[in-house]
Every structure is written in structure tokens, then in C-alpha cells.
N, C-alpha and C positions, 0 to 999 in steps of 0.2 A: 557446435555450440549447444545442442540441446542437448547432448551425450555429458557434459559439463555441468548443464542444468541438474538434468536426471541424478547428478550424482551430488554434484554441489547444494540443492535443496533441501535434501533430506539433511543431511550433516549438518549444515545450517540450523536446519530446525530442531534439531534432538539438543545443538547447544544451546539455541532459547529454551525448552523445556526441562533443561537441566540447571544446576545451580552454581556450573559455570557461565548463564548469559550473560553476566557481566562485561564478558568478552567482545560480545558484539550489540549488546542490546541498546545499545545508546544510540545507533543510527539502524537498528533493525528491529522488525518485528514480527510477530508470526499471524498471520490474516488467515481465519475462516470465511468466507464465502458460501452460501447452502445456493444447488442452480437452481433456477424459479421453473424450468419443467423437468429437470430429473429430480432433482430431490437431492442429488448429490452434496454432501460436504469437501470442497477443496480447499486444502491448510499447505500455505507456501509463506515466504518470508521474505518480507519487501521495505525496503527505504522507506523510512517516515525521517518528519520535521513537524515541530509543536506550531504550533500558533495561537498562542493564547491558553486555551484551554482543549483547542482542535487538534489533532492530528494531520497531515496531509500525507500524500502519497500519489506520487508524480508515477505514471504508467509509461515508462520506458516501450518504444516498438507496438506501441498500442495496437497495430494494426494485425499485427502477427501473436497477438495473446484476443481469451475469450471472458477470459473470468470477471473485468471488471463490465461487462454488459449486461451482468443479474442485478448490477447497482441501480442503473435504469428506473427512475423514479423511485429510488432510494430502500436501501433495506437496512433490516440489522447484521451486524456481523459480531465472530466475536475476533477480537486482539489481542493478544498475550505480549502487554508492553511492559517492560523491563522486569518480567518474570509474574506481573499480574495479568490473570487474562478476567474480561469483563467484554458485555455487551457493548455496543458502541452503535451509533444509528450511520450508515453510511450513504452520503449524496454524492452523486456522480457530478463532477463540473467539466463536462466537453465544451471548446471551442477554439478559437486563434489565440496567438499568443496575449494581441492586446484585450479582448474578453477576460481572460483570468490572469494578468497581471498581478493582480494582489495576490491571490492563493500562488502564482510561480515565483514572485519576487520571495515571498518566504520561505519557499522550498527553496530556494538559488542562494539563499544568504544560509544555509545549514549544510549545502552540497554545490556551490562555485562552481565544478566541475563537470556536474550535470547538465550546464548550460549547451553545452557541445551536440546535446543527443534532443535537444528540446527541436522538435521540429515546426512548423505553419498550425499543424492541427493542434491541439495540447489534451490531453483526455489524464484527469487526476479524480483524487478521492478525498473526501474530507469527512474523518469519522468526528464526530459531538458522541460526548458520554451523557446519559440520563435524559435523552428526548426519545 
């Protein structure tokens, strides 16, 4: 699976930053993350659903990825959604499924399908533009 990954994300992401994203960019998009003790920039490309004017993004296997625990009382990021990238302020929303009900029920009404993989803990992302 991660050999998949390795290979599958980049390729992913060259066709969001190209001006064929049209192809996928309606249910994907490309997330920077900077770490809060390396300094690092990681740019990978993840599931969003709107809500309203929000973003969200449900963290698939949370337990077995690192990247959305720099969100941890909130940072900015930037997004490159549907071929615009911009600053976006990102809040981490961890807890059970019935705690984030509202933010899952809107992510589940855009991917149905994702319900399968939603496990007891729920840990997603909810980017706001211009705060």
C-alpha cells in the first residue's frame, strides 16, 4: 500500500498543478502542511467536501499518518483547490463519531462511500478562507 502511495501521490499532484485538474479536482485537492518542529513543507492530495464556505477533509487511518497533528490548535495551510491555491486557516476537529456528526454528516453526503472506513475515533480538518 505505501509503494502505491509513493507512487500514486505525486502523479496526483502534478495533475492538480497542471491545467488538466479538472480531472480530478472536484473531489481532490492538493494540502501544504509546514511541521511545527522541522520546519518542513508536506504537499500531498486529499478528499475535500465544501460546506458552506469551509472545506473539510476526513483523515482516512488517522492513526497510521502524522501530518494532520501540526494542525493541533490550528494553523495555516495552503490549498490548491480546483487549480486556485490560497492560504486557508486549518482547525483540527478530533473525537467520536457522535462529537463531529455535523462536520461527518457533510463529508458522507459528498462521499457515501467513505462511511465504511469512518471508524469510533473520527480526526478531520476544516479549512476557513480569510481568518
Amino acid at each position: 500500500m505505501l509503494k502505491a502511495i509513493r507512487v500514486f501521490n505525486p502523479l496526483v499532484a502534478a495533475i492538480l498543478r497542471s491545467r488538466a485538474h479538472r480531472l480530478v479536482s472536484g473531489a481532490l485537492l492538493l494540502l501544504t502542511v509546514t511541521g511545527r518542529r522541522s520546519g518542513r513543507r508536506f504537499t500531498f492530495p486529499v478528499m475535500y467536501a465544501r460546506d458552506g464556505a469551509d472545506i473539510l477533509v476526513f483523515v482516512g487511518m488517522h492513526a497510521q499518518k502524522q501530518w494532520w497533528r501540526n494542525l493541533r490548535g490550528g494553523a495555516d495551510v495552503v490549498a490548491r483547490v480546483r487549480g486556485d491555491e490560497q492560504i486557508w486557516h486549518a482547525e483540527l476537529l478530533e473525537g467520536d463519531r457522535e462529537a463531529l456528526a455535523g462536520p461527518l454528516a457533510a463529508y458522507l453526503r459528498r462521499f457515501p462511500k467513505a462511511e465504511g472506513t469512518v471508524g469510533d475515533d473520527v480526526v478531520m480538518v476544516r479549512l476557513s478562507c480569510g481568518q
